[in-house]
LOFITOR-12097 format. One record per residue (C-alpha): x, y, z; residue in three letters; residue number from 1. Coordinates in steps of 0.2 Angstrom, whole numbers, plus 5000, padded with zeros to 4 digits. Layout:
N
@east: X&north: Y&up: Z&resn: ALA&resi: NUM
...
//
This chain:
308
@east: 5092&north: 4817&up: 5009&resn: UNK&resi: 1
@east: 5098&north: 4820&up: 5027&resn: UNK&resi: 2
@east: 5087&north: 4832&up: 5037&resn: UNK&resi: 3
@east: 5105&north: 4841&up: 5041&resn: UNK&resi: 4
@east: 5106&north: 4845&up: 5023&resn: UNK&resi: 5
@east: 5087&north: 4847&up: 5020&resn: UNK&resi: 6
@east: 5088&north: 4859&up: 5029&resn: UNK&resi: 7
@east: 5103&north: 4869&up: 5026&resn: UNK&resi: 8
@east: 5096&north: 4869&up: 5009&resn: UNK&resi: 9
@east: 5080&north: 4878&up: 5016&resn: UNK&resi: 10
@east: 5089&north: 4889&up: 5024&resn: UNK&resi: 11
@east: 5098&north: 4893&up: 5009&resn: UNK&resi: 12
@east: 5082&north: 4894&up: 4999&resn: UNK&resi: 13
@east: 5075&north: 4906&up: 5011&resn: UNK&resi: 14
@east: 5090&north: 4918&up: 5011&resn: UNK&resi: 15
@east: 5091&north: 4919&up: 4993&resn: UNK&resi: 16
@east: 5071&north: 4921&up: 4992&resn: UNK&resi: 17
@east: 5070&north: 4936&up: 5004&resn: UNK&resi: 18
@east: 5085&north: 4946&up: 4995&resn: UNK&resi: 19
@east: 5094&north: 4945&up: 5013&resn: UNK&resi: 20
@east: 5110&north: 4954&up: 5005&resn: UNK&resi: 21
@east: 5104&north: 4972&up: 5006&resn: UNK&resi: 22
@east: 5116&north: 4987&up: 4999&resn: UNK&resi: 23
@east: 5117&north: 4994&up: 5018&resn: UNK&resi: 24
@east: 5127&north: 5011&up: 5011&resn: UNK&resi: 25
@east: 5111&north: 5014&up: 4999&resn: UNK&resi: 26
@east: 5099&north: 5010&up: 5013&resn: UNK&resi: 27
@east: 5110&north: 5022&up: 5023&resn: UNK&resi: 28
@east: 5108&north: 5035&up: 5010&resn: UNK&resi: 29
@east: 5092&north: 5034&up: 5007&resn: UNK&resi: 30
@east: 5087&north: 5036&up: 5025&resn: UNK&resi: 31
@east: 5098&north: 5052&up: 5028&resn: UNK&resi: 32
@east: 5090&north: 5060&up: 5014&resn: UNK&resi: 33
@east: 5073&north: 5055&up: 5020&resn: UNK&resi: 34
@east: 5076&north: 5059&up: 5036&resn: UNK&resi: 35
@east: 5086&north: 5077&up: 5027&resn: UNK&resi: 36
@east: 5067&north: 5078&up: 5019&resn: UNK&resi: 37
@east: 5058&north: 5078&up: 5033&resn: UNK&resi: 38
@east: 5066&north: 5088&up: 5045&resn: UNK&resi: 39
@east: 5066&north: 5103&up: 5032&resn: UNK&resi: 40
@east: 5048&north: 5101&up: 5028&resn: UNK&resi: 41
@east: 5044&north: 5101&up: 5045&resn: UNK&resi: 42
@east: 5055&north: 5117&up: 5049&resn: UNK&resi: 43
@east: 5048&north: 5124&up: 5032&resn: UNK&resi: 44
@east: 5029&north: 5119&up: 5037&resn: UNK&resi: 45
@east: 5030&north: 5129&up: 5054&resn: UNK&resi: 46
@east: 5039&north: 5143&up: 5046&resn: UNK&resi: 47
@east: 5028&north: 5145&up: 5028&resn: UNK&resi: 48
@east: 5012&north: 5141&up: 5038&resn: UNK&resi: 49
@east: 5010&north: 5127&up: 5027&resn: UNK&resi: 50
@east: 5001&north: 5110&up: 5030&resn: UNK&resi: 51
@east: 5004&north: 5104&up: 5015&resn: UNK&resi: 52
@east: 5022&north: 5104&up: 5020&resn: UNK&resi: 53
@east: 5019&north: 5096&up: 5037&resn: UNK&resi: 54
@east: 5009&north: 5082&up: 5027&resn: UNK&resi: 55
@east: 5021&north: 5080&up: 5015&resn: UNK&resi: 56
@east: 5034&north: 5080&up: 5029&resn: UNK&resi: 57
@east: 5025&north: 5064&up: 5038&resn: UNK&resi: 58
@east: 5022&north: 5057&up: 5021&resn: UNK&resi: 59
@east: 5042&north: 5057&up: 5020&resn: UNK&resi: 60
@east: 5044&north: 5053&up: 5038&resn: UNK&resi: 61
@east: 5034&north: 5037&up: 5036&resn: UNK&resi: 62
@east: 5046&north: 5031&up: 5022&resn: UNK&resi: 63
@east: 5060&north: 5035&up: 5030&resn: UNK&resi: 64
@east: 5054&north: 5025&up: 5046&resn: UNK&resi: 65
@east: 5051&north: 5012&up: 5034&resn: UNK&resi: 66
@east: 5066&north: 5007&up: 5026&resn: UNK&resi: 67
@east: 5076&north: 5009&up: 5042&resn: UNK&resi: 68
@east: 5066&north: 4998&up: 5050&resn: UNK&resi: 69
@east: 5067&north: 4988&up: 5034&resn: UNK&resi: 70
@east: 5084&north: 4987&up: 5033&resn: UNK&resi: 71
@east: 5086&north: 4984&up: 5052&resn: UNK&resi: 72
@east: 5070&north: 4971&up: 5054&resn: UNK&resi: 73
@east: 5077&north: 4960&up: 5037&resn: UNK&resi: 74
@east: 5096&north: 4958&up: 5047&resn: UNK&resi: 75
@east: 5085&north: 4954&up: 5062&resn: UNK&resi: 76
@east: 5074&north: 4940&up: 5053&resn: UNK&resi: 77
@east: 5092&north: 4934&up: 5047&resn: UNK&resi: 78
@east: 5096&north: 4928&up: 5065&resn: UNK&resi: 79
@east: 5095&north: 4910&up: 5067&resn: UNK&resi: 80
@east: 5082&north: 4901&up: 5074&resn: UNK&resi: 81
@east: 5085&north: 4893&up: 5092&resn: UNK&resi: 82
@east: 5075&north: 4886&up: 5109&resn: UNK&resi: 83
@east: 5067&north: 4902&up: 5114&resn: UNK&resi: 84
@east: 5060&north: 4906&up: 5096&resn: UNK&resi: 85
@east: 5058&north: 4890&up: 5084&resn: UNK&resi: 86
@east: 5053&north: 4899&up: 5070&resn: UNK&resi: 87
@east: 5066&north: 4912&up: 5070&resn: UNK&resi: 88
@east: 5063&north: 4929&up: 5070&resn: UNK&resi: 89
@east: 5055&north: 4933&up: 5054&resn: UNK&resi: 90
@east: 5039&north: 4944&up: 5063&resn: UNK&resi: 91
@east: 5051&north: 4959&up: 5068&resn: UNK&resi: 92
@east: 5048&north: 4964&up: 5050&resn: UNK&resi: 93
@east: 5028&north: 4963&up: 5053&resn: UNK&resi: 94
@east: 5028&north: 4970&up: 5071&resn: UNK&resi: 95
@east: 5040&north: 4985&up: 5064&resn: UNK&resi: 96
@east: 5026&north: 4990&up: 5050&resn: UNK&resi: 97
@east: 5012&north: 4988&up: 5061&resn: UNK&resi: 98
@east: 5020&north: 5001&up: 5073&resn: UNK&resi: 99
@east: 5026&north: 5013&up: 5060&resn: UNK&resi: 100
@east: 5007&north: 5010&up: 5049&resn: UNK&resi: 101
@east: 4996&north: 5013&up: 5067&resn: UNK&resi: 102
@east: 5006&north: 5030&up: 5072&resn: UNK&resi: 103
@east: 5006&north: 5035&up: 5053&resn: UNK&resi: 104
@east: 4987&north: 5034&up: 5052&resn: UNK&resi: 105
@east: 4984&north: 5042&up: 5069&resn: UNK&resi: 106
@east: 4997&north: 5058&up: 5063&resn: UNK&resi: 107
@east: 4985&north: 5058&up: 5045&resn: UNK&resi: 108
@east: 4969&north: 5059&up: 5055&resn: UNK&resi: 109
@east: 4977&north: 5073&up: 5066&resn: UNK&resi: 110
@east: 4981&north: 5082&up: 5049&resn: UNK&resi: 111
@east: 4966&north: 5081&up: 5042&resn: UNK&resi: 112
@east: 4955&north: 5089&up: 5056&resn: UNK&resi: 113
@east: 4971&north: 5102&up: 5058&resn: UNK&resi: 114
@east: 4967&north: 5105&up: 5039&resn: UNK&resi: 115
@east: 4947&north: 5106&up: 5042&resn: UNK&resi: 116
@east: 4952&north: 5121&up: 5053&resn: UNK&resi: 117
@east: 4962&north: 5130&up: 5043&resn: UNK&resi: 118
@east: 4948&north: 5128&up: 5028&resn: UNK&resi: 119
@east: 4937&north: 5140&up: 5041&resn: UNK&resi: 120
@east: 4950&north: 5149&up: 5045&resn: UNK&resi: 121
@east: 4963&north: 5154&up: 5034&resn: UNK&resi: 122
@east: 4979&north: 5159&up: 5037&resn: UNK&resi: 123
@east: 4994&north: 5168&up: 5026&resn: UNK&resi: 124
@east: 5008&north: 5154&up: 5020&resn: UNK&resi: 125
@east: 5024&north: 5160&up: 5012&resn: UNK&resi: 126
@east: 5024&north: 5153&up: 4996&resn: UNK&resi: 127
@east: 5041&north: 5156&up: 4991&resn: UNK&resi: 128
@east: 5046&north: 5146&up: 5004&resn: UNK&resi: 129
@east: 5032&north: 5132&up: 5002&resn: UNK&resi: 130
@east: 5040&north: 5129&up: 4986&resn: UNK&resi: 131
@east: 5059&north: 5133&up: 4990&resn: UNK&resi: 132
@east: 5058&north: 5117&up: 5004&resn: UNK&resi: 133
@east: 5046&north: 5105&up: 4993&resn: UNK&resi: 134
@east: 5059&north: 5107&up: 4979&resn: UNK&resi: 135
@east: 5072&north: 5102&up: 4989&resn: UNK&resi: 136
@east: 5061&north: 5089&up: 4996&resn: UNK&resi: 137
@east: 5058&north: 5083&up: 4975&resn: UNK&resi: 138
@east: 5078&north: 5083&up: 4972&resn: UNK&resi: 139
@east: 5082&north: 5070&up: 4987&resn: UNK&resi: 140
@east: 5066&north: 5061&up: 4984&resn: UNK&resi: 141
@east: 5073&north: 5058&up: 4963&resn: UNK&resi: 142
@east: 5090&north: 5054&up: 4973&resn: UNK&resi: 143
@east: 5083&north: 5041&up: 4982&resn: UNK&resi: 144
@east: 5073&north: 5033&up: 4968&resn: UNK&resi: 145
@east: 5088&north: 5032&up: 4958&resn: UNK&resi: 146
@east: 5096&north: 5025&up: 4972&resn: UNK&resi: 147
@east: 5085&north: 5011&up: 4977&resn: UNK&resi: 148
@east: 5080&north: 5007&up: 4956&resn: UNK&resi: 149
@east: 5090&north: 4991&up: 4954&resn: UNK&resi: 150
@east: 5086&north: 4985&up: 4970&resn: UNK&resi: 151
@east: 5069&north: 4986&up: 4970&resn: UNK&resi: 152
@east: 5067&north: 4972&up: 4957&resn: UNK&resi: 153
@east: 5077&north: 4959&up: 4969&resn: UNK&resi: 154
@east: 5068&north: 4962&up: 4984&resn: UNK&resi: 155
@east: 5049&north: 4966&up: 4989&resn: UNK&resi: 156
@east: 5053&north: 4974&up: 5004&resn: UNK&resi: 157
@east: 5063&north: 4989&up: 4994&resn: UNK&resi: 158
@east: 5054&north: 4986&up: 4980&resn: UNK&resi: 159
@east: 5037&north: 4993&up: 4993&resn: UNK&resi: 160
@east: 5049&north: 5009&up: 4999&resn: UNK&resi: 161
@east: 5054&north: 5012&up: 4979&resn: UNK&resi: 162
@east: 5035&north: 5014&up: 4976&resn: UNK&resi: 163
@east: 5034&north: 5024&up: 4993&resn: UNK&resi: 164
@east: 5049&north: 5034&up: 4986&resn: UNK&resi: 165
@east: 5040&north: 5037&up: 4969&resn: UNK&resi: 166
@east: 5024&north: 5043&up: 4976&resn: UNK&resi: 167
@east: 5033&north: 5055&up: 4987&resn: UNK&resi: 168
@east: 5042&north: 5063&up: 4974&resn: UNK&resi: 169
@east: 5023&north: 5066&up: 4965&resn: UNK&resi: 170
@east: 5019&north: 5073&up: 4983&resn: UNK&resi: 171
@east: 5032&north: 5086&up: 4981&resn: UNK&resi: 172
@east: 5027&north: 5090&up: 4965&resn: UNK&resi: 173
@east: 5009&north: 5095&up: 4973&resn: UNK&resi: 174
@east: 5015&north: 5104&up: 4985&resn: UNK&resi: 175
@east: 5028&north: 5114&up: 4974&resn: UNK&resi: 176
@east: 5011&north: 5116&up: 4961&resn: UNK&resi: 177
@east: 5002&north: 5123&up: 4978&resn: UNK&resi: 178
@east: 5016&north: 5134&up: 4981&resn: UNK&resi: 179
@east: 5014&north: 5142&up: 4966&resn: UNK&resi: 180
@east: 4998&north: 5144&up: 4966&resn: UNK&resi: 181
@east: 4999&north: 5151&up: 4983&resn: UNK&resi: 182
@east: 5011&north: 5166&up: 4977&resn: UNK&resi: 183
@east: 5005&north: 5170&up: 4959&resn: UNK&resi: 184
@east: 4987&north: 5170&up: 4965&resn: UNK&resi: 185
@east: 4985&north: 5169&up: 4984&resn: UNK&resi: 186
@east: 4974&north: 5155&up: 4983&resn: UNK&resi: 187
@east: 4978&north: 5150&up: 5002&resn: UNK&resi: 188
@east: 4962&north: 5136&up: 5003&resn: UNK&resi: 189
@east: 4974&north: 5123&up: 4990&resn: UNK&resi: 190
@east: 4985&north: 5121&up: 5005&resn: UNK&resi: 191
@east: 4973&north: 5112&up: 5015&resn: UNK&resi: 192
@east: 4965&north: 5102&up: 5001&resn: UNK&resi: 193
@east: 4983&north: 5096&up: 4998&resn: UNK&resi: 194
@east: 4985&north: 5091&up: 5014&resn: UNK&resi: 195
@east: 4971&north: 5081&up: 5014&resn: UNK&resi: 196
@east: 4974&north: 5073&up: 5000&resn: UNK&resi: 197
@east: 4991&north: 5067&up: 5004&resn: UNK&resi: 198
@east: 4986&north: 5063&up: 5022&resn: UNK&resi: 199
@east: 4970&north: 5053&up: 5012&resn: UNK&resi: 200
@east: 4981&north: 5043&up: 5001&resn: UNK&resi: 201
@east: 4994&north: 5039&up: 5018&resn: UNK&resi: 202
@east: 4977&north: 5035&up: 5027&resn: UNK&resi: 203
@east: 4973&north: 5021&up: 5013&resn: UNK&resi: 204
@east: 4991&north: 5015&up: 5011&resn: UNK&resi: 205
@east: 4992&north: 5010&up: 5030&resn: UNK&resi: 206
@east: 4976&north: 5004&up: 5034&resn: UNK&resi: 207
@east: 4978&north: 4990&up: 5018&resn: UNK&resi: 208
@east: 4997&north: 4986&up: 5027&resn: UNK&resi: 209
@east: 4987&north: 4986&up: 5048&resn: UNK&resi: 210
@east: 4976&north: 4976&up: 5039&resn: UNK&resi: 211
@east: 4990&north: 4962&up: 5033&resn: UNK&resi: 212
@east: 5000&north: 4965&up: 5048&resn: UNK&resi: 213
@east: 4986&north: 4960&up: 5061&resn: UNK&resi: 214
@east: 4981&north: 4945&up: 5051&resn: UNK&resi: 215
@east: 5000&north: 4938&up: 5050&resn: UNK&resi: 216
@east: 4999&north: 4943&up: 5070&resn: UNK&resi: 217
@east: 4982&north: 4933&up: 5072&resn: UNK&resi: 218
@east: 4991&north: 4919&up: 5062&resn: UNK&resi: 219
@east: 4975&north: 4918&up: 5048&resn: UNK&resi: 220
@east: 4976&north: 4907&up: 5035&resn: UNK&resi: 221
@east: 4988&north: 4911&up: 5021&resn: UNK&resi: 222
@east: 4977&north: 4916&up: 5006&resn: UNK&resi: 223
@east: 4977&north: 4900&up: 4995&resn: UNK&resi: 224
@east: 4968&north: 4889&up: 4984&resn: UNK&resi: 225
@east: 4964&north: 4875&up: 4996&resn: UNK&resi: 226
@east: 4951&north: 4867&up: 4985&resn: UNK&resi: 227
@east: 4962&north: 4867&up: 4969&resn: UNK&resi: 228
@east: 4975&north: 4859&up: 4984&resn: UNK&resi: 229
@east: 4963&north: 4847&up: 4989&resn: UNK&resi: 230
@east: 4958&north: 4841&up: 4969&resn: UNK&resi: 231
@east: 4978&north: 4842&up: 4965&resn: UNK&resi: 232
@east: 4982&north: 4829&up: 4980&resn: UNK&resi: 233
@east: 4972&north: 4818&up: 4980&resn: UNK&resi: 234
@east: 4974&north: 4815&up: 4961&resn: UNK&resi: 235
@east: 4992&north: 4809&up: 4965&resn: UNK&resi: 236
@east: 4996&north: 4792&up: 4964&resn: UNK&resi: 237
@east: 4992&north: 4783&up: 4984&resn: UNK&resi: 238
@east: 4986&north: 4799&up: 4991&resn: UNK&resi: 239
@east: 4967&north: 4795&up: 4997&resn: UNK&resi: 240
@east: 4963&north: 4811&up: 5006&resn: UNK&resi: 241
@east: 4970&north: 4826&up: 5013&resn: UNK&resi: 242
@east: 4962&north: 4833&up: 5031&resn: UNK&resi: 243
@east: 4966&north: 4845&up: 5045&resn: UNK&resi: 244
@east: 4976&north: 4856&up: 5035&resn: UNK&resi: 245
@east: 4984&north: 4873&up: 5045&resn: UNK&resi: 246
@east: 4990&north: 4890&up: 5037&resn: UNK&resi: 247
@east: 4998&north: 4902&up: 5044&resn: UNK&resi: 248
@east: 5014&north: 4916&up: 5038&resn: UNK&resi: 249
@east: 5028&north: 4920&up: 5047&resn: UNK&resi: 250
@east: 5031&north: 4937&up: 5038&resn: UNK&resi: 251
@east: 5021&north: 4942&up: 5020&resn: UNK&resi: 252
@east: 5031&north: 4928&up: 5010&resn: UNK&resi: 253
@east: 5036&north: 4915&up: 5022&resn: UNK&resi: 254
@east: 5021&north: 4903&up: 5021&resn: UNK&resi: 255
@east: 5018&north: 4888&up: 5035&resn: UNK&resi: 256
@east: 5009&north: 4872&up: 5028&resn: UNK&resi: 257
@east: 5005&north: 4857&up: 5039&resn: UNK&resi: 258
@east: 4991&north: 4844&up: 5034&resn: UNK&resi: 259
@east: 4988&north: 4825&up: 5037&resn: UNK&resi: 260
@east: 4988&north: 4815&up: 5021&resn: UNK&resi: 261
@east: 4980&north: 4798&up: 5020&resn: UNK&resi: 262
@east: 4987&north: 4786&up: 5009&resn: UNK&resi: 263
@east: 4987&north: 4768&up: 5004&resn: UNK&resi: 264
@east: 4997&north: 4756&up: 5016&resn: UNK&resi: 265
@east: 5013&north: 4754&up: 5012&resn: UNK&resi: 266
@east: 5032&north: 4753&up: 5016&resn: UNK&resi: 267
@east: 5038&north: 4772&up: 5025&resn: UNK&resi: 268
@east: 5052&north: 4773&up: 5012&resn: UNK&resi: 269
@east: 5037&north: 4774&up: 4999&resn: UNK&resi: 270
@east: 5027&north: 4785&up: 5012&resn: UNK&resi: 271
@east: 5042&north: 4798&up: 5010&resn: UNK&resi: 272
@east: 5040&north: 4797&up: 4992&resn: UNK&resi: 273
@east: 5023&north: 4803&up: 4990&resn: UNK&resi: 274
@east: 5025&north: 4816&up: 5005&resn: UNK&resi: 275
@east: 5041&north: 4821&up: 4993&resn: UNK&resi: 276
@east: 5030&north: 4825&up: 4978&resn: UNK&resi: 277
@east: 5016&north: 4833&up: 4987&resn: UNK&resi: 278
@east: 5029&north: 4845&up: 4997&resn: UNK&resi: 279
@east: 5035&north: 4849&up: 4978&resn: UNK&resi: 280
@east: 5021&north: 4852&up: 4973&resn: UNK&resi: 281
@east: 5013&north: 4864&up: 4986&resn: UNK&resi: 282
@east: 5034&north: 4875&up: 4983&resn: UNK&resi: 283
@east: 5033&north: 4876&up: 4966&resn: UNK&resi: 284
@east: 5014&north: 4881&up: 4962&resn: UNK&resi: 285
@east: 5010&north: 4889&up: 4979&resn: UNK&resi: 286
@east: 5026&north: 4896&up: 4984&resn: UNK&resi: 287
@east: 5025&north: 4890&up: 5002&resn: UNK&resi: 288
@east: 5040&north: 4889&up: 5012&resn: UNK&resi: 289
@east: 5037&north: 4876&up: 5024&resn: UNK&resi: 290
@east: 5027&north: 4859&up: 5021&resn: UNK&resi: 291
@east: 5026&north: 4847&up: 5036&resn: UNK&resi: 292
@east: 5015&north: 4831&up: 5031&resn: UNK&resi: 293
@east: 5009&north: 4817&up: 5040&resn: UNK&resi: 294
@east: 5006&north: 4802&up: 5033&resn: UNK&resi: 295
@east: 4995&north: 4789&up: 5039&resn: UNK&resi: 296
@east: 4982&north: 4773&up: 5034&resn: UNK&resi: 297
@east: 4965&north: 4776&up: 5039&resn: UNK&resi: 298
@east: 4968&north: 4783&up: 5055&resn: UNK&resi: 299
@east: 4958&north: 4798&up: 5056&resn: UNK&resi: 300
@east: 4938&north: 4796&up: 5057&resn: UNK&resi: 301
@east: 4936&north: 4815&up: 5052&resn: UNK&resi: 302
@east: 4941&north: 4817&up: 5034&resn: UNK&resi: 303
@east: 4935&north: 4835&up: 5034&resn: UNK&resi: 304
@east: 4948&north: 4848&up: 5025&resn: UNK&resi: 305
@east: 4948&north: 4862&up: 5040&resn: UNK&resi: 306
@east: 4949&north: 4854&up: 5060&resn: UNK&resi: 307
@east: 4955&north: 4861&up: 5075&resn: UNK&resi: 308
//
């Protein structure tokens, strides 16, 4: 195979992998509803007293940042690779969601110490509006799920804001429970407890994507079986060893792999062969995206897996 064609046929592989062909009217959609959302609940928290609004409102403003930035950082990674960036510009995605995740857990921390004082000191919340805006809130929220349903199974990315979009719409439903709560019975305390526990559950949802984000930033390994690697390779027909592997990820599924491999001596058109069947075999069990091998005889004195 020509390395023209290999790799218009990995780029081809890569497009249809990461689901590049996006519905941007249902991405627009979604986002003006969101965006719709959260500038009510925001209105609505000052107005009704309410933090449980407010965090519901940066609950909703997160996934509204999100699939923007979704949608905007998947037709960025589409642009082709050239001198300046050689791996393309899959990270927009990554650095986008590190952004949005870091000032999300800030707002969640501010929320919760805002919600500590209104515990000790109480204030009045109109109920009737509490729940007025967070039903509203709960209609756009089922929109949008409906919205981004059949998509969600095609692509991971929308597939992360559909779940976003679900636990939103359960969010509301708390808020609208509070509400009631609020004006059949005046009990004014469930308002901050709400708000913590959205705020809690935003806390925990953004440090588990930081935590991605910096170690795709910091180029850690990619999380793989090495050692099943190793046992798998080196069972193959002329394949000796396999030493100085790297790992690293472009984004969350695009997956780097570069190792030496030592084989028997023999002819380079045979040497591709066996580089061939390993490449294969790291694709189809692994689901790494990039395989780049090089082959020698007994060149190496360190046969260790893992060397700088």
């Amino acid at each position: 195979m020509s390395e023209d064609n290999h790799a218009h046929n990995h780029q081809e592989a890569e497009h249809k992998h990461d689901g590049s062909n996006l519905s941007g009217k249902k991405i627009f959609w979604v986002t003006v509803l969101n965006a719709t959302i959260t500038l009510a609940e925001i209105i609505g928290g000052i107005l009704s007293g309410s933090l449980a609004l407010l965090s519901d409102a940066i609950h909703n403003l997160s996934d509204t940042v999100a699939i923007a930035l979704s949608y905007v950082a998947n037709k960025i990674a589409q642009k082709p690779k050239n001198a300046k960036k050689t791996f393309g510009y899959k990270r927009a995605e990554i650095l986008a969601a590190f952004i949005n995740a870091s000032v999300l857990l800030a707002l969640s921390i501010v929320l919760i110490v805002e919600a500590f004082k209104r515990w000790q000191s109480p204030e009045i919340i109109n109920g009737t509006l509490m729940i007025i805006v967070a039903s509203i809130g709960l209609v756009a929220n089922f929109i949008s799920v409906f919205l981004l349903e059949k998509d969600s199974h095609e692509n991971l990315n929308i597939k992360s804001s559909y779940l976003h979009l679900i636990s939103d719409t359960v969010s509301s439903v708390g808020v609208v429970i509070g509400g009631i709560a609020i004006k059949l019975w005046g009990i004014v305390w469930i308002d901050p407890l709400i708000t913590v526990l959205i705020s809690l559950y935003i806390i925990r949802e953004t440090f588990h994507v930081i935590k991605t984000t910096v170690n795709i930033l910091m180029q850690s390994s990619a999380t793989l079986d090495y050692e099943g690697i190793k046992i798998s390779i080196e069972k193959m027909d002329k394949v000796k060893n396999i030493h100085h592997v790297h790992s690293w990820m472009t984004n969350e599924k695009t997956i780097y792999f570069e190792a030496h491999i030592d084989i028997e001596d023999m002819q380079l058109s045979e040497a591709e062969k066996v580089c061939e069947k390993i490449e294969q075999f790291l694709k189809e069990n692994y689901g790494i995206n990039h395989v780049t091998l090089q082959a020698e005889v007994d060149k190496c004195c360190d046969k260790s897996m893992f060397k700088e």
